[in-house]
C-alpha positions as protocol buffer text, in pm:
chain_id: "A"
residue {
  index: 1
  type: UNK
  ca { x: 0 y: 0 z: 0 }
}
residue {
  index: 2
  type: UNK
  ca { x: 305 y: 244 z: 73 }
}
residue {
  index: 3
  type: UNK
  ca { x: 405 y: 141 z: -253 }
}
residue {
  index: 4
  type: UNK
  ca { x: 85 y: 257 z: -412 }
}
residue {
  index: 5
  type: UNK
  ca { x: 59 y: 560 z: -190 }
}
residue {
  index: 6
  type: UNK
  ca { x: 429 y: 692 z: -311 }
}
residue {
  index: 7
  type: UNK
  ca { x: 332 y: 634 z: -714 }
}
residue {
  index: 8
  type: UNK
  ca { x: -34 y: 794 z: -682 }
}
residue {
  index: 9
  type: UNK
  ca { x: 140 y: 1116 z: -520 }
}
residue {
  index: 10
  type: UNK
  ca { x: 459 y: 1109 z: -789 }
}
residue {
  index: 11
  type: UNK
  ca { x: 182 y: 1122 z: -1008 }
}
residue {
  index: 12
  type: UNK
  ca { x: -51 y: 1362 z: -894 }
}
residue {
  index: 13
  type: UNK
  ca { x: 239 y: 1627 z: -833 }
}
residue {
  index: 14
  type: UNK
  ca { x: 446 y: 1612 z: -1146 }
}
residue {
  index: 15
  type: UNK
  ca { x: 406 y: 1346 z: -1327 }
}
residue {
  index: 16
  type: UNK
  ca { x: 121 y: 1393 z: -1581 }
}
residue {
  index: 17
  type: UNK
  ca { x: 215 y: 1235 z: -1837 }
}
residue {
  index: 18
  type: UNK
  ca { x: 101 y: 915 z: -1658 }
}
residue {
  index: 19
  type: UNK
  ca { x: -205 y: 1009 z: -1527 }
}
residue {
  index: 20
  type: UNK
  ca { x: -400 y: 708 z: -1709 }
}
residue {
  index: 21
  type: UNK
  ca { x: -169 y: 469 z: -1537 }
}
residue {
  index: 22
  type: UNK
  ca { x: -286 y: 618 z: -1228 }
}
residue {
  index: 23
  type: UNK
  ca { x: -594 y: 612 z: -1283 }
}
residue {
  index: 24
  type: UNK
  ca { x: -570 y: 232 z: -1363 }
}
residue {
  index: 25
  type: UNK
  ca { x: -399 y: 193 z: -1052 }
}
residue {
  index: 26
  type: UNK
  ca { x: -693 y: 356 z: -853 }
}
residue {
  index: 27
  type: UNK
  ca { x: -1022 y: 135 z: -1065 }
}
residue {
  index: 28
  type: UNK
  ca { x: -821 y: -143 z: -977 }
}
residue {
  index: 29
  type: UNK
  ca { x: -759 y: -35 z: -588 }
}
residue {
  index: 30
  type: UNK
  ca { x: -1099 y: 40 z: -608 }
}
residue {
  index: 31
  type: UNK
  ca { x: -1240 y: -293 z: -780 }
}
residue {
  index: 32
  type: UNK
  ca { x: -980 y: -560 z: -597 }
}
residue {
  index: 33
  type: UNK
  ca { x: -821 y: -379 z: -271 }
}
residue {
  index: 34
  type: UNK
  ca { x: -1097 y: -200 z: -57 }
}
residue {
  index: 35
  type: UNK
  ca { x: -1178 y: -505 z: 146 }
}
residue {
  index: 36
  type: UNK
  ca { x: -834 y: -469 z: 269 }
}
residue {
  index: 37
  type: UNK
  ca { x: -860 y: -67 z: 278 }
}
residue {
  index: 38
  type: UNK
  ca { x: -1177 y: -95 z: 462 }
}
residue {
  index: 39
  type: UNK
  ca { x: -987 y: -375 z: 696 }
}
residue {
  index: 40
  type: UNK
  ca { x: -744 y: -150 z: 755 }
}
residue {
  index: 41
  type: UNK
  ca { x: -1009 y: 133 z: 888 }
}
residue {
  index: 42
  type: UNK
  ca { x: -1110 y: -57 z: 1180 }
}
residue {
  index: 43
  type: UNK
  ca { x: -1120 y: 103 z: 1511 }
}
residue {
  index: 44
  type: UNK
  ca { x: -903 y: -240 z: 1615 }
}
residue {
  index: 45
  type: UNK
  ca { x: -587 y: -163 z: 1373 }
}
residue {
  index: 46
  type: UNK
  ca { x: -264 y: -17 z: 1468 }
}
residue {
  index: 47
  type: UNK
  ca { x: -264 y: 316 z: 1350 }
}
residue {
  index: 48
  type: UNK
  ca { x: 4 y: 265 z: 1145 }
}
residue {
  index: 49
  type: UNK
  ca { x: -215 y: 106 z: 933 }
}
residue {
  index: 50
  type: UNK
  ca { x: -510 y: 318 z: 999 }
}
residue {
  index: 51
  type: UNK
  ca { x: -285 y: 593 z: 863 }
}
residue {
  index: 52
  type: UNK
  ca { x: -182 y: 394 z: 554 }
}
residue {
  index: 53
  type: UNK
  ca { x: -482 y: 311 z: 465 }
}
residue {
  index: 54
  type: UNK
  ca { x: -603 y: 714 z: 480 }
}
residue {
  index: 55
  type: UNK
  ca { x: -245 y: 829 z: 277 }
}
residue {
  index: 56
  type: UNK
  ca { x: -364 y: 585 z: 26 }
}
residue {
  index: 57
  type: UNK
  ca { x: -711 y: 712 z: 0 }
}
residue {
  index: 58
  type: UNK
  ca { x: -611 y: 1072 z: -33 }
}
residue {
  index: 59
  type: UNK
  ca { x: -377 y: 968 z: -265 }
}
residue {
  index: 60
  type: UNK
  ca { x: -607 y: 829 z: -478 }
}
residue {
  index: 61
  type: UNK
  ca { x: -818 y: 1168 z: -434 }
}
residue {
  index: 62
  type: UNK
  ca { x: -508 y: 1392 z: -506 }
}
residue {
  index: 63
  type: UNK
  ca { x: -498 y: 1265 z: -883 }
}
residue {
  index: 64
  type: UNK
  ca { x: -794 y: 1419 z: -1010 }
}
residue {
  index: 65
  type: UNK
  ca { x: -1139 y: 1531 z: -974 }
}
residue {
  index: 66
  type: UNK
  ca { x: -1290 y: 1175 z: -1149 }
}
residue {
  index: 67
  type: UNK
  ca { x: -1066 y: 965 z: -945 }
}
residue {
  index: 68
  type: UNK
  ca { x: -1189 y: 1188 z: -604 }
}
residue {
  index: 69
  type: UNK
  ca { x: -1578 y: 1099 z: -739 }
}
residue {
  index: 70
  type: UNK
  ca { x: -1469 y: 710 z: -812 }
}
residue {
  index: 71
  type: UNK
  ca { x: -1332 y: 702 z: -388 }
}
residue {
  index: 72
  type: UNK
  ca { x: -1642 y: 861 z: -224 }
}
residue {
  index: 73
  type: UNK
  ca { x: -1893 y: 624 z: -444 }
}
residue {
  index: 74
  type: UNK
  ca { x: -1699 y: 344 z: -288 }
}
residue {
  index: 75
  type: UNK
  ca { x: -1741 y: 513 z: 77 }
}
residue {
  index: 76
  type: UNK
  ca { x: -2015 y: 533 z: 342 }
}
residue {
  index: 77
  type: UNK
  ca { x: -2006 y: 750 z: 576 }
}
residue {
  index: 78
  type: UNK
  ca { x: -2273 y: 680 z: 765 }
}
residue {
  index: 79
  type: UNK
  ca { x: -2038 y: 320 z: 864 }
}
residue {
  index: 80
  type: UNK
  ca { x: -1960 y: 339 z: 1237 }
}
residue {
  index: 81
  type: UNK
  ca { x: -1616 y: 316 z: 1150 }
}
residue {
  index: 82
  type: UNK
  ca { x: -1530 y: 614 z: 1062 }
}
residue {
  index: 83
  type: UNK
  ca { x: -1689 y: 823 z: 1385 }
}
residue {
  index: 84
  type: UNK
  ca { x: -1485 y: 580 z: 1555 }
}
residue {
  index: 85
  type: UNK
  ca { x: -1190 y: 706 z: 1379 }
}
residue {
  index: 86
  type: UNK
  ca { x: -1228 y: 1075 z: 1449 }
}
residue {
  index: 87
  type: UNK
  ca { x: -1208 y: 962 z: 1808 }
}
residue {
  index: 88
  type: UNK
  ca { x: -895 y: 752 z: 1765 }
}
residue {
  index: 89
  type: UNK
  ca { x: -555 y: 894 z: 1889 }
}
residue {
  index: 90
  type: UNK
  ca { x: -193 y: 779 z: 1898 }
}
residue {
  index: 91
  type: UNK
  ca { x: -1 y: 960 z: 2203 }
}
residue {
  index: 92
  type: UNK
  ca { x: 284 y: 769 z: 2119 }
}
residue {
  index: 93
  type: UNK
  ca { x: 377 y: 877 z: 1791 }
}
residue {
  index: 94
  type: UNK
  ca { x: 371 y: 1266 z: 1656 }
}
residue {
  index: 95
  type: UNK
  ca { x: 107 y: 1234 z: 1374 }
}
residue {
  index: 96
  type: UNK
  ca { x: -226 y: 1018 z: 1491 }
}
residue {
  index: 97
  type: UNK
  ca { x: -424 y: 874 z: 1264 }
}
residue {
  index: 98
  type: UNK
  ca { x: -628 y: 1183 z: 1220 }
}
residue {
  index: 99
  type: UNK
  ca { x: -359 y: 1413 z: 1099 }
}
């Protein structure tokens, strides 16, 4: 997912040119790898994984306006989960999963 969260932001900053493989990247995130994005999420997880799980999300959003529309259809945010995350916090490390 780091992986994935690295390339999507390459892209979205200066790299253009291969937008389409980015968005290929993100349908296929989005058709094969939210079960484990959405496993991730849980209230249980470390939040190192919480916070990977967010980076890759908004990395996904950060490459374009269509790619931003494709994530939210896939989210709902009316799931428990994510109130649960608001409330989630890390003393031990400087960023927390809500940062």
């Amino acid at each position: 997912m780091k992986t994935f969260c690295h390339i999507l932001m390459r892209i979205a900053s200066d790299l253009h040119i291969f937008s389409a493989a980015g968005n290929a990247i993100v349908n296929e995130i989005l058709a094969n790898g939210m079960k484990t994005v959405f496993g991730f999420l849980k209230p249980k997880q470390k939040s190192s994984r919480v916070k990977l799980a967010l980076h890759l999300l908004s990395s996904m959003v950060a490459l374009g306006k269509q790619a931003a529309h494709r994530v939210i259809s896939k989210l709902d945010f009316s799931n428990v989960t994510f109130t649960q995350l608001l409330n989630k916090t890390n003393f031990s490390e400087e960023e927390d999963c809500r940062a």
